[in-house]
Each structure stands twice: as structure tokens, then as C-alpha cells.
C-alpha positions in Angstrom: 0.0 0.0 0.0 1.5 3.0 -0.8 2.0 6.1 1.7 -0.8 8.4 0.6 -3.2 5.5 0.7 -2.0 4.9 4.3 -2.5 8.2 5.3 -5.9 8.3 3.5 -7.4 5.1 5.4 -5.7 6.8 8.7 -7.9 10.2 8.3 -11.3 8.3 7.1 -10.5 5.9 10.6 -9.4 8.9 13.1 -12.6 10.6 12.9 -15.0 7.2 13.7 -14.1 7.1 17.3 -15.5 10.1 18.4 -17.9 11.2 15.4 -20.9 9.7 13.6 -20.4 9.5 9.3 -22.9 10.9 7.0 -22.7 9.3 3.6 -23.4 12.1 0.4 -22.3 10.9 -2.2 -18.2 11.2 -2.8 -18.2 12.9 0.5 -18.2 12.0 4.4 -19.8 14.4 6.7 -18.3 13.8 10.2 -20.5 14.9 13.0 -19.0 15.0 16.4 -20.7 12.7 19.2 -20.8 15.0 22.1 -18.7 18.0 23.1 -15.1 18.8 21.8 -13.7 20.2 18.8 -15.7 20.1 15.7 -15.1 17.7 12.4 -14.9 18.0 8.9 -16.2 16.6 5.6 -13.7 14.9 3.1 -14.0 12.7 0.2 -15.4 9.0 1.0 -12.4 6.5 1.5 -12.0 4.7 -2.2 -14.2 7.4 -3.7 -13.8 7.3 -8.0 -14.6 10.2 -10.2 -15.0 13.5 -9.9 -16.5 15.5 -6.8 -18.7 18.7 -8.2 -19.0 21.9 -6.6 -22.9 20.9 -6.1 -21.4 17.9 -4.2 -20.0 20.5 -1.6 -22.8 22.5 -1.9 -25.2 19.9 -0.4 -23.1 19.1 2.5 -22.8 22.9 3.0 -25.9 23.0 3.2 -26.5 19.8 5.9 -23.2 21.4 7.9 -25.4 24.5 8.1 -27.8 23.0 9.4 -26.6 21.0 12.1 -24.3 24.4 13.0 -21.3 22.8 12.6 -18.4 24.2 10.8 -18.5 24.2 6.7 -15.2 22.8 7.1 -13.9 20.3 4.5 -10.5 18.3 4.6 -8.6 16.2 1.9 -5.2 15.2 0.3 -5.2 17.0 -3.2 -2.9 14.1 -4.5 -5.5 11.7 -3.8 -8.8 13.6 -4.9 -7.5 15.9 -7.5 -10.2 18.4 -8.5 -11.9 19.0 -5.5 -9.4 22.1 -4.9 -11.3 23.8 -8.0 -15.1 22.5 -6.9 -14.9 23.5 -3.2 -13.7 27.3 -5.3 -16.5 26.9 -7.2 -18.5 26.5 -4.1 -17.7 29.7 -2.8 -15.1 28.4 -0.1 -11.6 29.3 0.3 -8.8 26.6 0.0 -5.7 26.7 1.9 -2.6 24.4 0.5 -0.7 23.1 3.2 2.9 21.0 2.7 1.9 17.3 4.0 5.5 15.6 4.9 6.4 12.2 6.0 8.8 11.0 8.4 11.9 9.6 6.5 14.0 7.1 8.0 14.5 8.0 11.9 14.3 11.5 13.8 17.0 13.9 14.0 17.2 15.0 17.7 17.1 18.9 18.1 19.2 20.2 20.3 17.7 22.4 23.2 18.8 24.9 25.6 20.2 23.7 29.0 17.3 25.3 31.4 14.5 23.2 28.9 13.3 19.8 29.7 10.9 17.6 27.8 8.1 15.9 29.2 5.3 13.6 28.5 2.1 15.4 29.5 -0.9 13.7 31.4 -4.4 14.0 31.8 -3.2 14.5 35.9 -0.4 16.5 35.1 -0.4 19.9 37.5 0.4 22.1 34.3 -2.1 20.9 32.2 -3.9 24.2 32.3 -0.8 26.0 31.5 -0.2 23.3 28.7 -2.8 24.0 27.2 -2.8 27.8 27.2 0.6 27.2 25.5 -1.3 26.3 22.5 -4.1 28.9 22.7 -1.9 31.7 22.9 0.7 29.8 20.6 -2.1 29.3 17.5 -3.2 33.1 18.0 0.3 34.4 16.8 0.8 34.5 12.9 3.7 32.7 11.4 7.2 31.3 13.7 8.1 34.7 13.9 9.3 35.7 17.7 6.7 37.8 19.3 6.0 39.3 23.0 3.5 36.9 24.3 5.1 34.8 26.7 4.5 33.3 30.2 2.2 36.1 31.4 0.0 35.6 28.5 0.1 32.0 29.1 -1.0 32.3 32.3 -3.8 34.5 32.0 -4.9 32.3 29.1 -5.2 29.2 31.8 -6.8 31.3 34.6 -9.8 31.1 32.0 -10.1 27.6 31.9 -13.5 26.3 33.8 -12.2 23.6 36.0 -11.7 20.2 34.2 -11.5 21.6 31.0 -7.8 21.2 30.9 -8.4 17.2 31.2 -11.3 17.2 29.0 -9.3 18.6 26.3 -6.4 16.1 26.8 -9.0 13.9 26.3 -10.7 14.5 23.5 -7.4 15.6 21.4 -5.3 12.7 21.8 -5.4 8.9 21.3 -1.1 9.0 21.4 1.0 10.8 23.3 1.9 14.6 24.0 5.0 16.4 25.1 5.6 19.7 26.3 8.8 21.7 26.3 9.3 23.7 30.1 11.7 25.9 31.3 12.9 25.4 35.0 14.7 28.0 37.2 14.3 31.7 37.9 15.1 32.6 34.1 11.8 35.3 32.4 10.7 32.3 30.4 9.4 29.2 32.9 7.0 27.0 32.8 5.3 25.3 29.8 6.6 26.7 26.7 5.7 24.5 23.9 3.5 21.4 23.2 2.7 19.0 20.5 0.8 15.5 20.5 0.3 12.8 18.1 -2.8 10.9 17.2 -2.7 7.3 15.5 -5.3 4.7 13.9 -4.0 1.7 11.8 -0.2 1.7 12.4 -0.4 5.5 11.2 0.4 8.4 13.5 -0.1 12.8 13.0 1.6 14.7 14.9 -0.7 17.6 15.6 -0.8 20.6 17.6 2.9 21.8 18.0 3.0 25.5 19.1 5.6 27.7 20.8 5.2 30.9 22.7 6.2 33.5 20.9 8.4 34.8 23.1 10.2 31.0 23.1 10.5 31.1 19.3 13.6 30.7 17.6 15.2 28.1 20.2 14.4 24.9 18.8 11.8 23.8 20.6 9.3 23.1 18.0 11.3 20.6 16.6 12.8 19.1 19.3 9.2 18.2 20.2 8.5 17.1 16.9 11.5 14.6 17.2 10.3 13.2 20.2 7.5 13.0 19.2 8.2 11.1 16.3 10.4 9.1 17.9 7.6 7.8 20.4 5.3 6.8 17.5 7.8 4.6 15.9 9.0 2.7 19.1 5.0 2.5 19.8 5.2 0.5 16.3 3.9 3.2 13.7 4.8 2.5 10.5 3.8 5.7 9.0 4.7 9.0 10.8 3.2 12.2 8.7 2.1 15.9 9.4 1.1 18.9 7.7 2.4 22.5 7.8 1.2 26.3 7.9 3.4 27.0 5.2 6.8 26.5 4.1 8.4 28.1 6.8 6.5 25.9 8.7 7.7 23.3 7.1 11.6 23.7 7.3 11.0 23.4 10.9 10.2 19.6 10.4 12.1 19.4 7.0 15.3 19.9 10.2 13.8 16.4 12.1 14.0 14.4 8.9 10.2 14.8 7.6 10.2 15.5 3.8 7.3 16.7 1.5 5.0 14.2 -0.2 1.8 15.7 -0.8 -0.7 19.0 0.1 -3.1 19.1 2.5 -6.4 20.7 2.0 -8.5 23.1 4.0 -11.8 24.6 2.9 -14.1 26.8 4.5 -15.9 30.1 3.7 -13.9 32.9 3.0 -14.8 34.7 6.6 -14.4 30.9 8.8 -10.5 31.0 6.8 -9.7 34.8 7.9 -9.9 33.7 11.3 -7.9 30.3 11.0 -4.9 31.8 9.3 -4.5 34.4 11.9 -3.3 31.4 13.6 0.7 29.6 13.8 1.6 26.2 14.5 
């Protein structure tokens, strides 16, 4: 089975565990059973042929009116064309670099006041963890920035009480890490995270953010290399993720992923303004 076709049964199988599937047509509506972040549509697993702008215009339509997110997700390797229909549609597409894990990690060197750690739905810093990525996601690009710890913290004295968990939870069926820094230095605590979800020998790494104010020091990809290295002695055979951009994707081109495809993100043109104010 080639790669693509791996990674193609992995994202119709992710989905399944925590979502209901709505058949139409070429296309799977995935509607979320209970509370948590929202699915997608993509093209039916084995689908042939061509999928039509009025294809995405009926599940459009359904998405609308369950009030879920007209959010559609594919590989444009595998389903050529449906870049053009979801355009035709009236949605914007976003091209993403998809890479794949070549041979083993390359470890990232860090800083001698950062330590990596595997994070738990019991950890203490959960909260803080997971601010990391909320404040991480809201700064465009890898560029360094002034939001740091303080930000961070504010972020995850919002947090209702068990949320923290909840999200661990519902985001992961792997494993994530978190890069802290210890000691009395202006950056402590939490300051990057990344996790990796896996179905059928494949795993995504997903999620990796940095403060801004922690940019620059390798910490996204030393993550990423751990990461990585955790899904392949947990027996993946496949180990793949997507980028921003190309910037993005230097960052993991460094850990010894390399391109093989684009990844595909469609939603209205007002639903993508938002998203790409956001940085892994």
C-alpha cells in the first residue's frame, strides 16, 4: 500500500471514534458525538470520479444546518479536482505542505534550562499546557513575538475547571509532550506542546505550538523529534504531518520529515480569515 493510501485510510478511521459519518455521495460528513472540537467533511475512502462543486454545496448545506463548521478536509494528490469545486462552491482553500517521516528522527538540540516531558491528563500544568497552544495558535507565522508566560497564564486562569483534562482527552489517542523551562530565568514553565494521534499503524503529529516569546530556540522541533520518535517505538509504521506554510515546514524538513503531498482546508472565505490568523 502506498504512503498516501495509508494516510488516506488513517484520516477516514481517526474521525469514527469520536464522530458519527454521514454518507453524500463522494463525501463523508463527520459529525462529532458530544462535546469537543468540531469535524470536517472529506472525500469518501475509495471514492472514483470526480466530486462537483454541487457535491460540496449539499453538504454545505447539511453542515449548516446542524451548525457545525462548513469545514472540509482532503489530500489534493488523492482527490484531484476537488481544490477547483470546493472554489467553485464559494469556499476558500488553503494548500498546506503534508510531509512524512523519512527514515529515523534527527534529535534537536535544546537549551540547558528546557526539559521535555510527557504530558498527562493529571499533570499539574495541564492548564498551562494547554494555554501554551491557545496563545501559541493566535500568533501568525514562527516569527518571535511578545507573548510569553504572562499571556500564558492569563490564558489558563480562564479555563473552567476540568476543561484542561477534558481537552487532553478529547485531542489525543497518542501521546503529548511539552517543552518547560525550569529555574528563575523570564521564560518558565510550559513553553511548547505537540501530541500525536494514530489509527491503523499511522500516527499525526498535531498541535505543535511555541510561545512566541520561546521562538527561535528549537523547541518546535525538538518536540516534533520526540514525538516522532515515540510513534515509531510505539510500532507506527507511517509517521506524517502537515504544515502552515513553508516556513512551517523547514522546521520539520530539520527532524527528517520530507514533502509528499498538500493538505487541503476549505471553508468560507470569513471561517478562513480567522484560522490563518493562527501559527503552528
Amino acid at each position: 500500500m502506498s504512503t498516501l493510501a495509508e494516510i488516506e485510510r488513517f484520516y477516514d478511521a481517526v474521525p469514527r471514534r469520536r464522530a458519527d459519518a454521514e454518507d453524500h455521495g463522494p463525501l463523508t460528513l463527520f459529525i462529532r458525538r458530544g462535546d469537543g472540537w468540531p469535524y470536517y467533511a472529506r472525500p469518501a475512502l475509495g471514492v472514483r470520479g470526480a466530486v462537483s462543486a454541487e457535491d460540496v454545496a449539499a453538504v454545505r448545506a447539511r453542515q449548516r444546518q446542524l451548525s457545525i463548521p462548513e469545514a472540509f478536509e482532503w489530500v489534493l494528490e488523492t482527490t484531484p479536482g476537488l481544490d477547483a469545486a470546493a472554489e467553485a462552491a464559494g469556499l476558500h482553500v488553503r494548500r498546506c505542505p503534508l510531509l512524512v517521516l523519512r527514515g529515523e528522527p534527527v534529535p534537536a538540540a535544546l537549551p540547558e534550562d528546557i526539559a521535555l516531558s510527557i504530558v498527562a491528563a493529571h499533570d499539574p500544568d495541564l492548564a498551562a499546557v494547554q494555554a501554551v497552544a491557545h496563545v501559541a495558535f493566535g500568533a501568525l507565522s514562527t516569527a518571535a513575538g511578545p507573548a510569553g508566560p504572562a499571556e500564558r497564564d492569563a490564558a489558563a486562569a480562564t479555563l473552567q475547571a476540568g476543561l484542561a483534562a477534558a481537552w487532553h482527552t478529547s485531542l489525543i489517542e497518542g501521546t503529548m509532550v511539552h517543552a518547560a523551562a525550569r529555574g528563575g530565568g523570564v521564560l518558565t514553565g510550559p513553553l511548547c506542546v505537540g501530541s500525536y494521534q494514530h489509527a491503523l499503524d499511522v500516527a499525526e503529529i498535531v498541535g505543535v505550538g511555541t510561545l512566541p516569546a520561546a521562538r527561535r530556540r528549537g523547541l518546535a522541533a525538538a518536540v516534533t523529534a520526540v514525538l516522532a520518535r515515540h510513534a515509531l517505538d510505539a510500532g507506527m509504521r507511517t509517521v506524517f504531518l502537515s504544515a502552515q506554510n513553508d516556513d512551517v515546514a523547514r522546521v520539520y524538513e530539520r527532524v527528517g520529515f520530507r514533502r509528499v503531498a498538500t493538505a487541503c482546508i476549505a471553508e468560507p472565505p470569513e471561517q478562513a480569515e480567522r484560522v490563518e490568523d493562527l501559527a503552528p
